[in-house]
N, C-alpha and C positions, 0 to 999 in steps of 0.2 A: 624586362622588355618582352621576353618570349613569351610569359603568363598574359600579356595583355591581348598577344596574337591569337590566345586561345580562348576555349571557354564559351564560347560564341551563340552556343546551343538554344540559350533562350533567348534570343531576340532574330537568329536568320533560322527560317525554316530549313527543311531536309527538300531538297531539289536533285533531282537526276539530271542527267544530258538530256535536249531536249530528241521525243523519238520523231522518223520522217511519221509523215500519215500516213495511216494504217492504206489507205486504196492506194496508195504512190509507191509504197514500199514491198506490198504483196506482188508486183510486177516484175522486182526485179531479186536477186541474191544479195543484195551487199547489206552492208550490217545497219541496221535499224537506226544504232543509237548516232547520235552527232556526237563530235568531238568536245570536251568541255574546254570553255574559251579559259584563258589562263586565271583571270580575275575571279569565274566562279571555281574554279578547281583551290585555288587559296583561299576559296573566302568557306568553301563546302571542307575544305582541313580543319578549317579553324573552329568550327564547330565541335570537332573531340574534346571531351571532357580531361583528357590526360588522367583516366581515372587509375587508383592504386592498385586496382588489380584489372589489368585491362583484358577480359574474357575474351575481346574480340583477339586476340592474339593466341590463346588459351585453347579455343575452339577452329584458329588455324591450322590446317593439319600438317604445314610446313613450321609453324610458329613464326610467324613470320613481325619483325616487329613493327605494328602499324602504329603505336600511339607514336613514336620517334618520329618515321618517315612521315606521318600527318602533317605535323609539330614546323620540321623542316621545309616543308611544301605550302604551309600557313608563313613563315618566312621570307620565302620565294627562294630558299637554299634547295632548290631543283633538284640540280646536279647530287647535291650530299644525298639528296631524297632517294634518289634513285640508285646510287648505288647501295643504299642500307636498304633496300630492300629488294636486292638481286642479290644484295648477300645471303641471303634464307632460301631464295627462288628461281629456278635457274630459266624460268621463262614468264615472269612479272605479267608481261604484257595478254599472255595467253589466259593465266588465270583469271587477269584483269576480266576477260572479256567471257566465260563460258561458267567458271566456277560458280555453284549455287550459293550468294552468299549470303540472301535471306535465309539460309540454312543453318550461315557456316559463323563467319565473321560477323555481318551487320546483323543476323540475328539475336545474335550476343551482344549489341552493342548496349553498355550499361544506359547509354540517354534515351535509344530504342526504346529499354524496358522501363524505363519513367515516363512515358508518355511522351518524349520532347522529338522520336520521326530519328532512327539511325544516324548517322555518318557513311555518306556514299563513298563508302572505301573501295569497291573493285572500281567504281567511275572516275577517283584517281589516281590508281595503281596505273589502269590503262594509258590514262594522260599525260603520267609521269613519263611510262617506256613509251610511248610514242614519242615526247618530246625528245627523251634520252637515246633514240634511234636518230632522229630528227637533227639534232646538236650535235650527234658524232660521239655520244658520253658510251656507248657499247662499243667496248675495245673488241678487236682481235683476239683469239686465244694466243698467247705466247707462253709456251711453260718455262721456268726459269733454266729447267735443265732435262736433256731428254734421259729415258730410262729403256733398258732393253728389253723388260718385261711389256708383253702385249697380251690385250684382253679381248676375246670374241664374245659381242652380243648380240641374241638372237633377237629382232623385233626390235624396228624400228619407230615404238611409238613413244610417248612418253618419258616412259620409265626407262626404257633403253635410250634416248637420246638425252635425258636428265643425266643417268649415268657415266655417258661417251664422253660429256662436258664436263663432269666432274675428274675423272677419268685421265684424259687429254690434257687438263689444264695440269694435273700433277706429273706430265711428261710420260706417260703412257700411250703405248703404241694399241689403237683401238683402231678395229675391222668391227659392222655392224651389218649382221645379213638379215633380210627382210623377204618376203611376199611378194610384197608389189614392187612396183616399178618406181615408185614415189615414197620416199621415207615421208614418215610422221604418222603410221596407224592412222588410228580414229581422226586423230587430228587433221589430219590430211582428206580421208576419203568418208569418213561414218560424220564427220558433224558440219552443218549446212555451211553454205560464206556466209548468210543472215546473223549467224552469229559470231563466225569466225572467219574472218578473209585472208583466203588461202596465203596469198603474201606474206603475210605475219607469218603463217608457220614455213612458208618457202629464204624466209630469210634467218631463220634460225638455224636451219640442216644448211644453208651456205655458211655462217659461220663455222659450224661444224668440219664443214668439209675444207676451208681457207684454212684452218687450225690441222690441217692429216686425217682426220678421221676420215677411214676408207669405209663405204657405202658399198655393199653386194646386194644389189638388187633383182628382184626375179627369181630369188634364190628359195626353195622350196627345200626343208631340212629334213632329212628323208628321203628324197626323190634326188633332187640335184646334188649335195652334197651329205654326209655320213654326220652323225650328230657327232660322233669318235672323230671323223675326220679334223672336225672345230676346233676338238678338244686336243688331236694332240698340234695342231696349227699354234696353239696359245695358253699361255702360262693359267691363265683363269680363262673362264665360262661365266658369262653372267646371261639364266632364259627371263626375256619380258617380251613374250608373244603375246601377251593379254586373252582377253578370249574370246573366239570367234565361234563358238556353235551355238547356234539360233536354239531356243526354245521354241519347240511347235507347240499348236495347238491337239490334241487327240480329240478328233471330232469326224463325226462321215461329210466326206466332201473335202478336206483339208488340201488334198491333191490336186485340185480344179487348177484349170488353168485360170491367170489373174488372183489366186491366193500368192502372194510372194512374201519376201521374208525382209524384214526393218533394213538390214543390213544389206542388202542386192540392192533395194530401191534405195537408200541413200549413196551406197556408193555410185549406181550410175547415176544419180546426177549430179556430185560430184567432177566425175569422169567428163560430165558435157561441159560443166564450166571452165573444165582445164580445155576444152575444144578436141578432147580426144573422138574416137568413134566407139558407140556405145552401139552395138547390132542390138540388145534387148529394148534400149531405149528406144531408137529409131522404129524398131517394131510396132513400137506401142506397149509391151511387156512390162516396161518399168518406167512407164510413163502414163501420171494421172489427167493430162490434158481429154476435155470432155467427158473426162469419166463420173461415175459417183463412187468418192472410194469414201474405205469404214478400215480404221485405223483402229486397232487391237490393245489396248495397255495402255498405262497413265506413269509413265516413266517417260524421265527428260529426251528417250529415244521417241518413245512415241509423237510429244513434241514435237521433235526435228520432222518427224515423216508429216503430221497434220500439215507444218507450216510449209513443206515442202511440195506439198499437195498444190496447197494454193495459190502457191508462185509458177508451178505448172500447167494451170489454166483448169483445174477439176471443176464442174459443175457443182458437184456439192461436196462437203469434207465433215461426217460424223470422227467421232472419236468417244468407245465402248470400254469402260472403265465399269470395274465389277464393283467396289466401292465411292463414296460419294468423294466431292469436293476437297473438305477435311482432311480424309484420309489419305489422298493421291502422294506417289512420291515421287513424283517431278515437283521443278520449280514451281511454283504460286505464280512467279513474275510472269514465266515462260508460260504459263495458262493464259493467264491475261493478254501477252501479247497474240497467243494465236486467235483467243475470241475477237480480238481489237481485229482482226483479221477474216475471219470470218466461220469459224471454226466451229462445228457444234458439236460439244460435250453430251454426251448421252451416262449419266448418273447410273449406279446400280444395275449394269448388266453385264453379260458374259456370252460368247458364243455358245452355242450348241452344237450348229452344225450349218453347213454351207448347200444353198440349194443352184440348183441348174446343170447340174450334170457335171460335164465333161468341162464347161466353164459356165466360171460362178456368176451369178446373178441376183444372189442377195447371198445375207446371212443370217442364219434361224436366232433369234437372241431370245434369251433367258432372264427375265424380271428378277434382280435380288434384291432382299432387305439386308438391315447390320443387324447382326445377333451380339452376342455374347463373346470376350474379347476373345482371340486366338492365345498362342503364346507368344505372339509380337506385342500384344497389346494392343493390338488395332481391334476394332470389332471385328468379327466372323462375318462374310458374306454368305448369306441365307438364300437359295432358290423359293421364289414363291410359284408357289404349282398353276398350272394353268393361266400360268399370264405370257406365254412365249408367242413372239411376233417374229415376222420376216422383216430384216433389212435392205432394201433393195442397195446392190453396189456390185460395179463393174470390176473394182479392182479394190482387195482386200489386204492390208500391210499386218501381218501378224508381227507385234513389237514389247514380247513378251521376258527379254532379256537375254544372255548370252550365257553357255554352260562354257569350261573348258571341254579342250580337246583331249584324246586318251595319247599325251605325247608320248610317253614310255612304250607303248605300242607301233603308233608312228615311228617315231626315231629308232626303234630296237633297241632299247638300254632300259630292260623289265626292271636292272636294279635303282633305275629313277624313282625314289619312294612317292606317293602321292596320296593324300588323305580320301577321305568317305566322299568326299563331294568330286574326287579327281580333278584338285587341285594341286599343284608342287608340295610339297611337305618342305618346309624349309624353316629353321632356327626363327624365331619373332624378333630376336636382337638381331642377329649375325647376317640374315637370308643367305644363311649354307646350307647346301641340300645335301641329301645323301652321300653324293658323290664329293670327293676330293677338288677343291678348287673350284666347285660348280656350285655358283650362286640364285638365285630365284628372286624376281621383287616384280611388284604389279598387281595387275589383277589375276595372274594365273597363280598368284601365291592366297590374293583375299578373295579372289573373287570379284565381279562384275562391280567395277566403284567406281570414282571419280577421280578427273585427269588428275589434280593434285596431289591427291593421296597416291598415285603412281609415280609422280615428280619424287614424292617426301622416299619414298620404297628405292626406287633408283637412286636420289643420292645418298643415301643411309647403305646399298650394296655397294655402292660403289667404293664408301669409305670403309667398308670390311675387307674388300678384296685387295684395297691398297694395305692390309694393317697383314693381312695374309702371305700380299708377296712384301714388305717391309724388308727382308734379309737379304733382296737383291740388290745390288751397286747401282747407281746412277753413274750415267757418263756427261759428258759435256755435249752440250747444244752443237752440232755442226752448222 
């Protein structure tokens, strides 16, 4: 009976959620896509091949199992769907909605690569945890029995709230210090509501916090509190600050007022849709209304800034990628929606330098061809001589990627080891650093990635740190 629910590939096409239109939706923050009505979320499952080695699961970086949860959501076994696929994932819904999965999963999808058009797997991962929030199927944490050992984790994004849950749920006493004022990093302030409406992640830090996880917010590590202090506060350390230093450009003019940084301009606005008071925004500083801005880099940040432009009321919204099309490592999707948008892509160029003085009013761009591959394997970006033009743009988003911070310096704990790129040195199995009981997972361990693979890093620390303190006693639940 289950074989006949599937298999479905060659006769229904591959269908997404349908998007609002493109001028209706550039107006406002909230997420693009519509909800999938129940009859196509079953009918778009049913379409998996249930194939014998299913890649798309293979090339999940959680491993998450989707040919099952498809399977059972082609059934209308909802509920089973959805918890077999929290059990891999400790925020379903999130990935559902931002994860690149033309990349990731449905790139891989074996009927994809026969010609027969994917399995929209994140369009029902979403649908599933929305229902499964909707129905009351996302319990509470309760752990079966509490434990005395307690765990402090630095950053609150991702990979540190991935781990608090994992953490929590095996009766572990977890405190989580943060920066801001709002847990959930990126998720929270670096990535637009267009993609990701804040509620969604504002209701997972509440379960968090109805489960004990204690929330230190504002807290600045180094300044406000001792990194030592943390450490002897709590049995383990686990850092997943991820990373927050902007790559600049090295160009004359870089300084101008109106060159600002990916990260400033997303989070203020951000900041405006929580209703908070943003003085750079309201200035006009980190605000593209009537401007002409030119957006820096062709990563899924960049993205976020073009599309954010638009919903800001900018006059015009280039975006200067040194390579073509082909080679961009942002979404393909997330391109298309921002052209659907209004968005112009300018192919093969690269700053030079920034004209107008004291504040910017264009920027010098640099004509490249593709040479001869690099060691990435990408072609080489080639300057063509004599072909540089002025950009004209009132407000420039340089969105060229994120280094780590030199925490060992900050914090004072020089013996915190850290690799060539000053990133955490930490075990590939274990994420144990240096230090005794001090674990690392994120992006401050790999470097500048993606949210899931920060999920899979967090709960993979978190099941080291419980195997570390394992020789402590559990007590009883009070």
């Amino acid at each position: 009976m289950a074989g006949q629910k599937m298999l479905k590939f060659v006769t229904l096409d591959k269908e997404m959620p349908p998007k609002r239109d493109a001028a209706a939706r550039s107006q406002d923050f909230d997420e693009i896509y519509r909800d999938f009505a129940a009859a196509k979320a079953d009918e778009q499952a049913s379409r998996c091949s249930q194939c014998g080695v299913p890649y798309c699961q293979t090339h999940c970086p959680l491993h998450n199992n989707i040919p099952d949860w498809l399977r059972l959501t082609a059934e209308g076994r909802l509920e089973e769907a959805y918890e077999l696929s929290q059990a891999t994932n400790t925020f379903p819904e999130i990935c559902g909605r931002i994860c690149p999965q033309d990349r990731l999963c449905e790139g891989n999808c074996v009927i994809e690569n026969s010609g027969h058009g994917t399995v929209t797997i994140g369009a029902v991962e979403r649908y599933l945890t929305d229902k499964a929030w909707e129905m009351g199927w996302v319990k509470p944490i309760k752990p079966m029995a509490e434990r005395r050992e307690s765990v402090g984790i630095i950053g609150a994004g991702p990979g540190g709230l991935a781990a608090a849950d994992v953490l929590r749920r095996r009766g572990l006493k977890v405190t989580v210090y943060d920066r801001y004022d709002r847990a959930g990093g990126l998720l929270t302030y670096g990535i637009p509501g267009f993609k990701l409406e804040k509620p969604v992640v504002m209701q997972r830090i509440a379960q968090l916090e109805n489960a004990g996880v204690q929330f230190v917010m504002n807290c600045k590590v180094g300044i406000d509190i001792s990194f030592d202090a943390i450490r002897g506060k709590h049995d383990s350390v686990l850092i997943a600050t991820g990373v927050y230093k902007s790559r600049d450009i090295e160009a004359p003019g870089v300084g101008a007022l109106g060159v600002v940084r990916a990260l400033d301009y997303l989070t203020a606005s951000n900041r405006k849709s929580f209703g908070d008071e943003v003085a750079a925004f309201d200035d006009g500083t980190l605000n593209a209304s009537g401007k002409r801005v030119v957006v820096i880099g062709g990563g899924d940040t960049a993205m976020d800034c073009v599309r954010t432009a638009i919903r800001q009321g900018a006059l015009s919204v280039k975006c200067l990628y040194r390579r073509d099309k082909v080679n961009m490592p942002g979404s393909q999707r997330e391109v298309q929606n921002a052209e659907e948008e209004g968005v112009e892509f300018v192919w093969l160029t690269a700053p030079k330098g920034f004209t107008g003085g004291a504040e910017v009013d264009g920027v010098l761009v640099q004509k490249m061809r593709l040479g001869a591959p690099d060691s990435s394997g990408r072609q080489a970006p080639e300057i063509i001589e004599g072909a540089d033009y002025v950009e004209p743009a009132d407000l420039v988003v340089q969105a060229l990627g994120f280094e780590p911070e030199a925490l060992p310096g900050l914090w004072g704990v020089p013996e915190l080891a850290v690799t060539r790129w000053g990133t955490i040195k930490a075990d590939f199995h274990s994420h144990a650093t240096s230090l005794p009981g001090v674990y690392a997972a994120g992006d401050i361990v790999r470097g500048a990635s993606l949210v899931v693979w920060a999920i899979r890093d967090g709960r993979d620390a978190a099941d080291a740190i419980l195997n570390y303190l394992s020789a402590a006693p559990a007590v009883a639940a009070e």
